[in-house]
C-alpha positions in Angstrom: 10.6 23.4 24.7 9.0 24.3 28.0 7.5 20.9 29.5 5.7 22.2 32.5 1.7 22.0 32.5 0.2 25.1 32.2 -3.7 26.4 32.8 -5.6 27.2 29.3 -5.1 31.2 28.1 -8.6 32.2 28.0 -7.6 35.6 27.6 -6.0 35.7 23.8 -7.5 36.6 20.5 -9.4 33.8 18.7 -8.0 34.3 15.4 -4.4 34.4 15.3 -1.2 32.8 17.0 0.0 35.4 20.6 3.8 37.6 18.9 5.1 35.4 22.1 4.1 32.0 21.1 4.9 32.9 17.7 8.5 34.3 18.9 9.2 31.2 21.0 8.4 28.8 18.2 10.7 30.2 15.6 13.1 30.0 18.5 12.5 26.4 19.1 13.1 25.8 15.5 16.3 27.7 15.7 17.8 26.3 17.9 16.7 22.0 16.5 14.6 21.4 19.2 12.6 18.3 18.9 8.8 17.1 20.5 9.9 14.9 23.4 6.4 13.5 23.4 6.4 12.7 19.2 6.3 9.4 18.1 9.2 8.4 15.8 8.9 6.1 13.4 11.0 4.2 15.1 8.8 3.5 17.9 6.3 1.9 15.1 4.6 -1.8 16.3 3.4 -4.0 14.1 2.0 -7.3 15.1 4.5 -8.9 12.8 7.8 -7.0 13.4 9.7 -9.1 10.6 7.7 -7.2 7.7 7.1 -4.1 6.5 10.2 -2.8 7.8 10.5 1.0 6.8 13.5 2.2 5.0 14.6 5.6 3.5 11.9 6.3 0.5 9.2 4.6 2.5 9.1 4.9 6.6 6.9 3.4 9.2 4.4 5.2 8.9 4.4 6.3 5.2 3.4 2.7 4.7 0.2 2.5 6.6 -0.8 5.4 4.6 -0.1 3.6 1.8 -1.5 0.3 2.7 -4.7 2.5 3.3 -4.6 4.5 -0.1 -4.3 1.3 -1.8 -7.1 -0.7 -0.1 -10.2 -1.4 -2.5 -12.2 0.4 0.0 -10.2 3.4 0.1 -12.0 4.1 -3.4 -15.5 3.9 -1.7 -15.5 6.7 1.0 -16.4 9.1 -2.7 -19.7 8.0 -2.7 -20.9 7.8 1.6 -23.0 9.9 2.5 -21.1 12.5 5.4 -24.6 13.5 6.9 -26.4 14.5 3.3 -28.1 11.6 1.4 -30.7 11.3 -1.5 -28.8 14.6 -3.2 -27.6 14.7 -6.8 -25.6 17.3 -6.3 -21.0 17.5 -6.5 -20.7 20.3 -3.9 -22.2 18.3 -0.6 -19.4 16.5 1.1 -18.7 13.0 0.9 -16.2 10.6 3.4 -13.8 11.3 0.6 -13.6 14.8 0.8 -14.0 14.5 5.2 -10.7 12.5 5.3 -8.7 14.7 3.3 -9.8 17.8 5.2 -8.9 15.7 8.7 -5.9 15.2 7.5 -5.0 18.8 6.1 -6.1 20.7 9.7 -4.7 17.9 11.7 -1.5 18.0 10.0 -1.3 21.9 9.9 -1.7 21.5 13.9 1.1 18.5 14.1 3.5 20.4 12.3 3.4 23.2 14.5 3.2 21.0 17.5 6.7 18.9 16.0 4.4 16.0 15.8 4.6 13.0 13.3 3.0 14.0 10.2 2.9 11.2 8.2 1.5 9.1 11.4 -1.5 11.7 11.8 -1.8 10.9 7.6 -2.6 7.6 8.1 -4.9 7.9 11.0 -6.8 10.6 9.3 -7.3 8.8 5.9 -8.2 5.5 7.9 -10.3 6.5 10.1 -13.6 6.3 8.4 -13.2 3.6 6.1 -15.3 0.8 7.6 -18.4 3.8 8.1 -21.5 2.2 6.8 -23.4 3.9 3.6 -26.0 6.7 4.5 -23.8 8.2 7.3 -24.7 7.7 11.0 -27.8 7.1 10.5 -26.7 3.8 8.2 -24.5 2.7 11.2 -27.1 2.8 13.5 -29.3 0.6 11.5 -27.0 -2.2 11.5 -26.1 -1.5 15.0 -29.2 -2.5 15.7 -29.6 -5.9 13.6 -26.4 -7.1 15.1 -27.4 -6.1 18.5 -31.0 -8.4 17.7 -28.8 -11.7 16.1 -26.1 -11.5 18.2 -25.8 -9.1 20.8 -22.8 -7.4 19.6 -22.8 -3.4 19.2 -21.6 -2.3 15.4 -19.4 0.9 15.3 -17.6 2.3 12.7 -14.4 3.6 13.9 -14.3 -0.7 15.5 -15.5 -1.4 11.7 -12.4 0.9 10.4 -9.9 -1.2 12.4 -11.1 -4.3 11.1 -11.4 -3.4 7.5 -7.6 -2.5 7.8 -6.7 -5.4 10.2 -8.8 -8.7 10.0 -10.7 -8.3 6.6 -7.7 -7.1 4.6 -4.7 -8.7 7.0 -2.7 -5.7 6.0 -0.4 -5.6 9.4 -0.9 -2.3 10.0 1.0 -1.0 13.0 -0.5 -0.4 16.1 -0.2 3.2 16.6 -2.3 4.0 13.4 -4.8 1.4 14.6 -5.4 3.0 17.8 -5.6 6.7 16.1 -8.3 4.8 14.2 -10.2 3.2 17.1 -10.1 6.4 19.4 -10.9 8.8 16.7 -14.3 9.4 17.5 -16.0 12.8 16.6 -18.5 12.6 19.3 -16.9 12.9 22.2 -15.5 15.9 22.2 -13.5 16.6 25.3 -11.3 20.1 27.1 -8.6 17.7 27.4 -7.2 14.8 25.1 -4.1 12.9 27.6 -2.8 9.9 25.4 -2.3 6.7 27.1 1.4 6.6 26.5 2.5 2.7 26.5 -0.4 0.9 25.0 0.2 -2.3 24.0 -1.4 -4.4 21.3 -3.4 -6.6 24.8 -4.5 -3.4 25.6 -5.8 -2.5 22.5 -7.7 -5.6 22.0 -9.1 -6.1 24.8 -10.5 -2.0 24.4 -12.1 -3.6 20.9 -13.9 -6.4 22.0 -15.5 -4.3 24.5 -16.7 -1.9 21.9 -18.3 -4.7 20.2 -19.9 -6.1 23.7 -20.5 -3.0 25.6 -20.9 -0.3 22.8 -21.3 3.5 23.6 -19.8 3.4 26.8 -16.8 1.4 26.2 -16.4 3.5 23.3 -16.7 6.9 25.7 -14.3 5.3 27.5 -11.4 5.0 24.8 -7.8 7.0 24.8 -5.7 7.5 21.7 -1.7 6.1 22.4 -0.7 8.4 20.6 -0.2 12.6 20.7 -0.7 13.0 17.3 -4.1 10.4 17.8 -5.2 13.3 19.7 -4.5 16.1 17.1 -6.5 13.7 15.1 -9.5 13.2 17.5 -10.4 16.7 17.6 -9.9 17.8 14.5 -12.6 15.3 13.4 -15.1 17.8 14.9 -13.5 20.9 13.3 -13.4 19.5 9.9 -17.1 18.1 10.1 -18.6 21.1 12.3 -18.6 24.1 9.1 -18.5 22.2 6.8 -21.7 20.7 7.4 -22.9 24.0 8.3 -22.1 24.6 4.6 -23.6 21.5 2.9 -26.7 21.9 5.3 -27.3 25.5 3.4 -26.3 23.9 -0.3 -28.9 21.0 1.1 -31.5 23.8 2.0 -32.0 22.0 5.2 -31.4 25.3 7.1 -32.3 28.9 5.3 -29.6 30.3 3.7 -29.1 33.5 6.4 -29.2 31.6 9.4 -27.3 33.2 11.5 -25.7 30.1 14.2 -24.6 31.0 17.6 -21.3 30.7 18.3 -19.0 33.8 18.6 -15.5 32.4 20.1 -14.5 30.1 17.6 -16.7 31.7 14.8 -20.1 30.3 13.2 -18.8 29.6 9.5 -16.3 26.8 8.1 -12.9 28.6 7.8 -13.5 30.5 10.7 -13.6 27.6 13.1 -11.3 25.8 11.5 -8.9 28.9 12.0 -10.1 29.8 15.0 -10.0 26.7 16.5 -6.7 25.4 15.2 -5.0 28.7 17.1 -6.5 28.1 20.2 -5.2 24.4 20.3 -1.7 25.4 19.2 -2.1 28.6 21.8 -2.7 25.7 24.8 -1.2 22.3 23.5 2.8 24.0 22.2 5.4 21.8 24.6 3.1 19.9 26.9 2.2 16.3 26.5 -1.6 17.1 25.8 -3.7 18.4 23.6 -5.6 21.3 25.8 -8.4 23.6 24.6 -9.2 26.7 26.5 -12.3 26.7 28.6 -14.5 29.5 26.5 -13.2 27.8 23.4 -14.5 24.4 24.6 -17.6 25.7 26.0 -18.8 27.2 22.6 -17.2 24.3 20.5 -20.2 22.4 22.3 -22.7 24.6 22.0 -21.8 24.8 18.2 -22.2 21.0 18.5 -25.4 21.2 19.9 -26.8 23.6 17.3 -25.7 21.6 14.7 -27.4 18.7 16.5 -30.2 20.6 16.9 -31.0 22.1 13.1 -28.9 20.0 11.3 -28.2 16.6 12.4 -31.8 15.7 13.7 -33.8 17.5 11.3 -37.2 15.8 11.3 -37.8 15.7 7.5 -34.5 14.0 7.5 -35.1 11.8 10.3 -38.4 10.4 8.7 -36.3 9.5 5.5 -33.9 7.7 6.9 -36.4 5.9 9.3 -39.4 5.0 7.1 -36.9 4.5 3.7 -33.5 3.3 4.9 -34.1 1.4 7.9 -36.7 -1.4 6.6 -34.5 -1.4 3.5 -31.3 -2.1 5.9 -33.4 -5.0 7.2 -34.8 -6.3 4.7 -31.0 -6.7 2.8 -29.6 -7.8 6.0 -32.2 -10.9 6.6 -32.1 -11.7 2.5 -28.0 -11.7 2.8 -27.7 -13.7 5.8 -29.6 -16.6 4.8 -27.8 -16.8 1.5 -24.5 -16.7 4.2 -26.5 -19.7 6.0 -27.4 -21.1 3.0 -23.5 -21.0 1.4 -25.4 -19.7 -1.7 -21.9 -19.8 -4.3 -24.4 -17.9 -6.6 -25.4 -15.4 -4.2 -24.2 -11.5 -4.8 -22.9 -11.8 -1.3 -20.3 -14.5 -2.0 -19.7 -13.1 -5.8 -19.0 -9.4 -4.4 -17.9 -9.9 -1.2 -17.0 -13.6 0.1 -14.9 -14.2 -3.0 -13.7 -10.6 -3.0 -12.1 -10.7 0.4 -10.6 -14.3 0.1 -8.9 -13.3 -3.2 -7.2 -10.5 -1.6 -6.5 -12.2 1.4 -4.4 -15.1 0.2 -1.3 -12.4 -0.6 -1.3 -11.9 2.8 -2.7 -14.2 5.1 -4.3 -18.2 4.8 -7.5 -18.1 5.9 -10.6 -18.7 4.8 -13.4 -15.6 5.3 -16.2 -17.7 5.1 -15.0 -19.3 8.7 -16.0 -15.9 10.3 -19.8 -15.7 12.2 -22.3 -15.3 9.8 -23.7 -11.9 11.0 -20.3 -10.9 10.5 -20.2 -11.3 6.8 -23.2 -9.5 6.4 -22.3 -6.7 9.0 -18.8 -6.5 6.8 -20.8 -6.3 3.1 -23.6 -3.9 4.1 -20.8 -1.5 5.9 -18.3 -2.0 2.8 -21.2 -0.6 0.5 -21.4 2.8 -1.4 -25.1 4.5 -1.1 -25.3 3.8 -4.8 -24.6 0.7 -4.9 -26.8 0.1 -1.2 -29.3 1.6 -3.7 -29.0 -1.2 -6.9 -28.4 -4.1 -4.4 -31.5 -3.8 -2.7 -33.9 -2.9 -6.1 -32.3 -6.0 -7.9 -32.5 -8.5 -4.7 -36.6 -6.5 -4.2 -37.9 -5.5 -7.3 -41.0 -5.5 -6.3 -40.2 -3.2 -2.5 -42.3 -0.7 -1.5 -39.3 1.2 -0.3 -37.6 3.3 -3.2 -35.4 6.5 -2.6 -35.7 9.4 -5.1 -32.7 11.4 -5.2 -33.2 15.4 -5.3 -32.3 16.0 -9.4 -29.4 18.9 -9.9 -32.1 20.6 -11.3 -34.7 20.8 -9.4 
């Protein structure tokens, strides 16, 4: 495999493989050769090396993607809102449906690349699971709470990593952690270098100052791995059409707007094939993940129009802000004191409290009501379905002003 760094081909067709990358790849696999820069499952940390040791019928990282699948809030990403909310409708995407289609381009681009498949699995499926309900708009509500009690920044790729490390103890090794914890689909770069040789100080020290500086430690982060990187990326080309297409099903955006882009196409399965060539077309045998420079300049401006009449669509903006936001506060404030109060009656401690300390004691001894206060609500409100965002907050205010009216499936 050629190892030399090489400048992006900007001169290549967008929708299909070059005959000479295709001709040296089924060389490559002739002839055995191996990704010098994949990480074996036998480079796996864990922070406890004496457990989960991998073996022939489950390896490394097979069982972080089964220590995922079988968390209890693995079964909540089917009802989070992606970007959609207050829609009764089976066709708009949920978190569920995101992960999967993360996982399925990422891993068509690993395997071509001789990466770790099974590592760039358990990043993808993880990597949303501590996401709020009521998509970003959700996180940035209780970003802001935290931020007024206690200074602290929420996120929710720093929420995924400690759903699957500190809430649920489930020694999870440190390269899917970091996949988690760098993932972030709004930083989209020409480049993605890994930070080859993190270490589990490293790491830490990049997640404590996501919770104290926020964005701009967050801007800041690197994946450890290559196959982080495939990851990364293909957050934004899972999301980027396929919001396109829910934003139509929505009727947020007129069903014949026509968007932009040309290069890497303006509809779903063209940018996802489109840009899954052009990474393959610049990333085959180097240790980076490289897109070409027209590719990467209309991947943002397709980011920006999505921005633009998707993502801050005023009528959806005024939902979220006059509905979804004083109900975010008024839970958080309500929860909190029954926290303070150590409430054994409260829905906090019977849903949540209890909850985690029941699952916890199979793997570590500990008591969860020892963590911060703000804490345990941040964890319970970010653990939370819409639906069930939706019945909390009518039975704790019956009497609220604030009350969301889903669009019917037959309206």
């Amino acid at each position: 495999m050629e190892l030399k760094k090489e400048q992006s081909n900007d001169n290549l067709k967008y929708d299909q493989l070059s005959i000479e990358l295709q001709e040296r790849i089924k060389d490559d696999r002739k002839q055995g050769k191996v990704n010098p820069y994949r990480c074996n499952d036998d480079m796996v940390i864990r922070r406890n090396m004496n457990h989960d040791k991998p073996n022939l019928w489950r390896p490394a990282f097979v069982r972080d993607i089964e220590k995922i699948i079988h968390l209890p809030y693995y079964n909540r990403y089917a009802d989070k809102t992606q970007v959609f909310s207050f829609y009764s409708n089976d066709d708009i995407t949920r978190r569920a449906l995101h992960v999967q289609l993360v996982s399925r381009i990422a891993r068509n681009i690993g395997a071509v690349l001789g990466l770790n498949l099974d590592l760039i699995e358990a990043i993808s499926l993880g990597h949303d699971i501590g996401h709020t309900p009521f998509g970003h708009a959700g996180e940035r509500f209780l970003s802001e709470l935290l931020q007024n009690e206690t200074g602290r920044f929420f996120n929710h790729n720093v929420q995924s990593v400690r759903v699957l490390e500190n809430m649920f103890a489930r020694n999870v090794s440190l390269q899917t952690l970091d996949g988690v914890l760098c993932h972030n689909g709004e930083f989209e770069q020409q480049e993605y270098r890994p930070h080859f040789g993190k270490t589990f100080a490293k790491y830490d020290r990049e997640v404590e100052d996501s919770y104290v500086i926020g964005h701009d430690a967050i801007s800041r982060l690197v994946p450890l791995t290559l196959e982080a990187c495939v990851v990364r990326i293909c957050d934004i080309v899972a999301y980027l059409g396929k919001d396109r297409q829910d934003a139509r099903i929505a009727k947020i955006i007129d069903k014949n707007y026509q968007f932009k882009t040309n290069k890497i196409g303006a509809e779903n399965a063209a940018i996802i094939n489109n840009m899954t060539v052009d990474i393959l077309e610049n990333s085959y045998g180097k240790d980076y993940i490289l897109l070409s420079k027209s590719v990467y300049n209309d991947l943002k401006t397709a980011k920006r129009e999505n921005y633009e009449v998707i993502y801050n669509n005023k009528k959806l903006e005024e939902q979220y802000n006059e509905i979804i936001k004083p109900m975010f506060k008024e839970m958080y404030y309500k929860l909190l004191d029954d926290v303070h109060n150590k409430s054994t009656d409260s829905i906090i401690y019977k849903h949540h409290i209890k909850f985690i300390n029941e699952n916890l004691q199979y793997y570590e001894h500990k008591n969860y009501l020892d963590e911060e206060e703000n804490q345990i609500v941040v964890d319970f409100i970010a653990s939370m379905t819409d639906d069930y965002f939706i019945e909390l907050h009518k039975y704790l205010f019956p009497d609220s002003k604030y009350k969301i009216e889903y669009k019917s499936y037959f309206q």
